[in-house]
N, C-alpha and C positions, 0 to 999 in steps of 0.2 A: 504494500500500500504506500502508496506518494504521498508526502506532507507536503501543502504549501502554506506559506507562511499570509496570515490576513494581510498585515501590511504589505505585500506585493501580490497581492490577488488581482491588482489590474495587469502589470506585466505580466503574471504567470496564467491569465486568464485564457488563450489557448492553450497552454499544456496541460490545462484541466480537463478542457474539451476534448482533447486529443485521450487522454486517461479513459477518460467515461465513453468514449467512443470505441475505444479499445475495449472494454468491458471491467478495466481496472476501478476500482473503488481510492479516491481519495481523501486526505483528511487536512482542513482547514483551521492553523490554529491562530492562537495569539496568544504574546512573549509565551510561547512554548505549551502552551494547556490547548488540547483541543476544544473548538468552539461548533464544530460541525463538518460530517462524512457528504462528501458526495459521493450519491449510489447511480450506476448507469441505471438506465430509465430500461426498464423490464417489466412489461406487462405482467409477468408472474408474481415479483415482487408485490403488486398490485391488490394485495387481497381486500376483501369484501372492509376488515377491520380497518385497515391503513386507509382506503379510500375514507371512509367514515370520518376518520382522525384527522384527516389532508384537508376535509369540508367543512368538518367543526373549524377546526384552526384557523382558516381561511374565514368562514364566515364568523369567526369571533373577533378579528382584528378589522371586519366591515373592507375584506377584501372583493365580497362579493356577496352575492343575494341569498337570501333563504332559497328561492325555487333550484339556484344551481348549486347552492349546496348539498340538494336532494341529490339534483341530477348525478353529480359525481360521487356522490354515496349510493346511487343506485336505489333509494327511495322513494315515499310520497313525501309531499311537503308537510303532511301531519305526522309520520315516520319519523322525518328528521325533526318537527319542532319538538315531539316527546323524549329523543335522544337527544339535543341539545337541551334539556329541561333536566336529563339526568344527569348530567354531565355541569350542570349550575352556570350555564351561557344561557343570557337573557337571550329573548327572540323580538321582544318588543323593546327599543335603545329610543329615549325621551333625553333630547338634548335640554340643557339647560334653561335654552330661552324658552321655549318649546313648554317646559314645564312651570317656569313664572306664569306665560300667560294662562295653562290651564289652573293653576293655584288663583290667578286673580279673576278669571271668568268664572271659578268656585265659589267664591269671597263676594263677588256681586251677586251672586242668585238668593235669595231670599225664598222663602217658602210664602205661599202666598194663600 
């Protein structure tokens, strides 16, 4: 397995390529601790589990939509909002403004 060091991951960024192209597996570190494996990209790799995880993760950081994080989990979108519900990633994200105004449109309503 090839180490390349984070601090030169943009010069050594074809040799990476060329690594995982080959099917070699490499490791990316910083001052000397690894930070993260690149794995060549193998459909087998691919299982049911890891997709799930690659979806959650992705749609936890608001890389992408609940519907395609089905899609790549190979679920419905009530499939993945109950595993994302077990796993303690919100499905419903209230920005802060977002949430003033519904606190102050609460605060005006009166029972009448």
């Amino acid at each position: 397995m090839k180490s390349f060091s984070a601090r030169n991951l943009k010069r050594s960024a074809d040799r990476l390529i060329r690594h995982a192209e080959a099917g070699r597996l490499s490791v990316v570190t910083k001052d000397g601790a690894p930070i993260f494996v690149a794995v060549p990209f193998d459909r087998g790799l691919m299982t049911d589990e890891a997709m799930t995880s690659l979806a959650m993760r992705l749609f936890d950081q608001e890389c992408i939509s609940l519907g395609t994080a089905a899609w790549i989990a190979g679920l419905s979108v009530g499939e993945m909002t109950d595993t994302l519900g077990r796993h303690g990633i919100a499905v419903i994200r209230t920005g802060a403004d977002e949430l003033q105004r519904s606190l102050a449109d609460f605060g005006e309503t009166k029972p009448g």
